[in-house]
N, C-alpha and C positions, 0 to 999 in steps of 0.2 A: 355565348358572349358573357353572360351573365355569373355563367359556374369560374368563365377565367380571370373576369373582375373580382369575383370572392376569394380565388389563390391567388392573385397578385395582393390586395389587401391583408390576407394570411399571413404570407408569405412579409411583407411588410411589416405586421405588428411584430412577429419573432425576429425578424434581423434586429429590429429596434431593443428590443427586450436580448439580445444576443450583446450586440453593444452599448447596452445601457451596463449589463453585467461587468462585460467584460473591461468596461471603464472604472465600474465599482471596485474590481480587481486590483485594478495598479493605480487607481486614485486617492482609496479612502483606507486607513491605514486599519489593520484590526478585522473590519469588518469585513476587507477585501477576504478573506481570507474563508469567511462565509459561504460570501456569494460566488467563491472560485467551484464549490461543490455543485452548484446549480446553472454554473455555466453552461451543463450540452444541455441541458433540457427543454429552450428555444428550438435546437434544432431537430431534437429526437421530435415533439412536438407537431413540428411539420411535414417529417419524415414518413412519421404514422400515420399521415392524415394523405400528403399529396404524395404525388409518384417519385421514384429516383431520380430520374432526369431533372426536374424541376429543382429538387433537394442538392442537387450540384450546384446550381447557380446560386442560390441561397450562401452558400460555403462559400463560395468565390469571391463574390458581392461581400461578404462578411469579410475573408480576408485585405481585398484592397479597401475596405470601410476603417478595417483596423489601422493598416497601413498609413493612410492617409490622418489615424489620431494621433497613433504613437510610434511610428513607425519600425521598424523590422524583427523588435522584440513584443510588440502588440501583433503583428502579422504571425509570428511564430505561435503564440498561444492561442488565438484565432485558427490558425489551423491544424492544433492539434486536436484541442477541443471540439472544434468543427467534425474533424473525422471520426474524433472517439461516439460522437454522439451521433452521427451518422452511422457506424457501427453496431452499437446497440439496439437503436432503431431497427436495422436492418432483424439482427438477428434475433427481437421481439416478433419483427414478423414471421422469420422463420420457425417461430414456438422452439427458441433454443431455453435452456431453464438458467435458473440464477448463475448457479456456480459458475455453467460454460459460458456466461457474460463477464461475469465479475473473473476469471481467470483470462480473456482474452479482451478484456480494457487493461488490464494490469501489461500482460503482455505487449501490446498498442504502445503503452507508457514505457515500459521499459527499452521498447526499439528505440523511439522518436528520443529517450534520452542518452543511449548508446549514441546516436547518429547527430543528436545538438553536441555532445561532448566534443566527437572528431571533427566537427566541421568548427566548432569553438578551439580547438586545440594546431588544429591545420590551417586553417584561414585566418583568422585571427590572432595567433602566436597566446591564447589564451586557457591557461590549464586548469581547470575548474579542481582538480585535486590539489595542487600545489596551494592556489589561493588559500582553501579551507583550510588545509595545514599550518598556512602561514597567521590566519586567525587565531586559531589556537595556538599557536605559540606564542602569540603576542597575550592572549591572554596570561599567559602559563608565565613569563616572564613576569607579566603584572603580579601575582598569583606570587612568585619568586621574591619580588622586591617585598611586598609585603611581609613574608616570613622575614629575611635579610634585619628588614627593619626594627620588628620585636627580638631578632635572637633565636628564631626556631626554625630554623632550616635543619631538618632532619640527614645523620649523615647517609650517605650515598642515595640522597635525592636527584642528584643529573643522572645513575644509572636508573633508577625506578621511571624517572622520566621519560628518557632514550625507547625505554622497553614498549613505554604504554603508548609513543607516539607511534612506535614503529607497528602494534598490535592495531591503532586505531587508523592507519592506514593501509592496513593490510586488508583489515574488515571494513574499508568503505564498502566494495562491491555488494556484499551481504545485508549491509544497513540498506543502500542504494534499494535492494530489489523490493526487502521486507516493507521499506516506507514507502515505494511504489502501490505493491498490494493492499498494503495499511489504507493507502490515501482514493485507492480503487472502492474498496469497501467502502469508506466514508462517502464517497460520491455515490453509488450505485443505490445505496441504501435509502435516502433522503428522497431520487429522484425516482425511485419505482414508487413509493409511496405518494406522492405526487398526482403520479400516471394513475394510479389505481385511483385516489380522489378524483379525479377528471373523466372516471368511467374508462382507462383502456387497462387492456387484461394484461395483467403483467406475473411472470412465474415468483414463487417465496421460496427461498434459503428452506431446506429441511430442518426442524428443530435441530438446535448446537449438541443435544445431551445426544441428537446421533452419531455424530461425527466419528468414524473409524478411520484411521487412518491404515495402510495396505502394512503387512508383517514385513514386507521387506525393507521399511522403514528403519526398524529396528538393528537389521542385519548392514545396512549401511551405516548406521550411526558405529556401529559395534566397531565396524573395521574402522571408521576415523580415530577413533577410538586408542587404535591399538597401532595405530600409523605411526606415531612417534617413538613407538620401540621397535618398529621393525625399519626403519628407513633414517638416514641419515639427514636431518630436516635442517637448511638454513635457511635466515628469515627474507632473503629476496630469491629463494627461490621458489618456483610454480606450483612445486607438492605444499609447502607450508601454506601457499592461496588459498589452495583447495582443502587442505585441514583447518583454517581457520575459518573459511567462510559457510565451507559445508558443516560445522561444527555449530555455529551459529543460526544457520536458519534449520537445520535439524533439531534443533535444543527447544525453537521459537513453536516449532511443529509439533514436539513432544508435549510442551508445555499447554499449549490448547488442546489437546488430547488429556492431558491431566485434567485438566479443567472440567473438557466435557464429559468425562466421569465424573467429577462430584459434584456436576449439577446434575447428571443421569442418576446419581442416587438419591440427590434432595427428590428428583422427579419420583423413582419409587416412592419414595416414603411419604407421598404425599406432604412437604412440609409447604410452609408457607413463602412466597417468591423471596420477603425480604431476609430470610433462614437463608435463602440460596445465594442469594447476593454478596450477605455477611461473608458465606464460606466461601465463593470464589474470590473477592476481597485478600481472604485471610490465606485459601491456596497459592493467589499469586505474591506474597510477602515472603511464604514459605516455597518459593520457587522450584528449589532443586527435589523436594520430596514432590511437589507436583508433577517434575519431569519424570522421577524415578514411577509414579504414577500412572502416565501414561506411555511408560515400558514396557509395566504388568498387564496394564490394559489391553496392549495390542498383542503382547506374545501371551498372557496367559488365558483373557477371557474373564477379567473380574466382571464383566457384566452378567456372565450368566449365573455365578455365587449371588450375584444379588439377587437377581430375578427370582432365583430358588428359595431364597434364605424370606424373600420379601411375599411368597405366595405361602408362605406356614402361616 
């Protein structure tokens, strides 16, 4: 009686600290934005401690608690967050390690925003792409009046325009995944560090200067590559999707692979952390030699020139 007095009380303080969060989220401007990172950690929390069954009702309770403040756009983020952190949880217990967390939270996210999209675009008569579009255009006009006004509207600025809105609607899907991921990391990283100060065992990321990414990387990027001489590409059709957006988050892949070779060479050469800093800083300014960097990296093996070059 006593041990179910202490998980209902548990149980208690985290829904409370769930929705204390998740108020701080859509209440308080700026910071919301914080505390959105630390929202599953209530539930992973519980998770770890009491059983599954239990850690349902907890999610439940949190969603109609949502519900009942903000209603169906509080319930939605309630129970995404709910699951995502349910999930982690879970697959802490099963000793799965960082990456296969942090690639199947990202995943999780990327469903639940595939499936808000259609059910925003179906029920609702509401296009979440079109909106953002129409944003920036309203900007881009302001932006317009402006030049207008001093005299320096550049000529054939409506074609340069046309091009980049249609390049920047083309590549939402791409942006979509990578700031998914992006925002995966950003959470996961915060809230294992947490769990570790709180005493539960939690897996670490492999140092970055390891990161290899697989050759056949390479061999895909190669053929996007060369996609536009060999195929007849226009810009609403399905091959251009797939060359613009696989082109982007291969570029985004390559370019952390650049990276983590010329921090895998600060790490040779024993230099000091803010040496390494500087030059990832400065690697990612100089972008394209980054990428072209972590080209060499995976198809030639500049790691073992160092290693060699670094044991004389």
């Amino acid at each position: 009686m006593q041990d179910h007095s202490k998980k209902i009380k548990y149980g208690a303080m985290m829904l409370a600290s769930f929705i204390l969060l998740l108020a701080g989220v859509f209440f308080i401007p700026f910071i919301g934005l914080l505390l959105m990172v630390f929202l599953p950690l209530p539930i992973i929390l519980y998770r770890l401690r009491e059983d599954r069954k239990t850690t349902y009702y907890v999610v439940l309770i949190a969603g109609v608690l949502s519900l009942l403040l903000g209603g169906p756009i509080l319930l939605l983020f309630a129970l995404v967050f709910g699951i995502i952190a349910f999930l982690i949880a879970e697959f802490l217990l099963l000793g799965k390690s960082k990456l296969y967390i942090f690639m199947a939270t990202g995943l999780v996210m990327i469903f639940v925003g595939i499936v808000t999209y259609l059910i925003l675009a179906l029920f609702f008569d509401i296009n979440i792409i079109d909106s953002l579009m129409a944003v920036l255009k309203e900007s881009e006009n302001q932006f317009k009046a402006s030049l207008n006004e001093f005299g320096a509207l550049p000529e054939g600025y409506e074609n340069v325009v046309a091009e980049a809105f249609m390049l920047y609607r083309s590549s939402i899907p791409a942006v979509f995944i990578l700031s998914v991921y992006a925002f995966a990391f950003i959470m996961v990283i915060p809230n294992f560090m947490v769990l570790r100060r709180l005493g539960h065992e939690v897996p670490k990321f492999p140092p970055f200067y390891q990161l290899k990414l697989p050759v056949i990387t390479i061999f895909i990027y190669g053929l996007l590559i060369i996609l536009p001489f060999v195929m007849n590409m226009t810009t609403d059709s399905s091959t251009y999707l797939l060359y613009i957006n696989g082109t982007i988050i291969l570029r985004v892949l390559l370019l952390l692979q650049g990276l983590s070779l010329v921090h895998y060479f600060m790490f040779r050469m024993k230099l000091p952390r803010i040496v390494t800093v500087l030059s990832i800083i400065l690697a990612l300014l100089f972008n394209p030699i980054t990428i072209l960097l972590g080209i060499l990296d995976i198809g030639v093996n500049i790691r073992a020139w160092i290693r060699k070059d670094n044991s004389k």
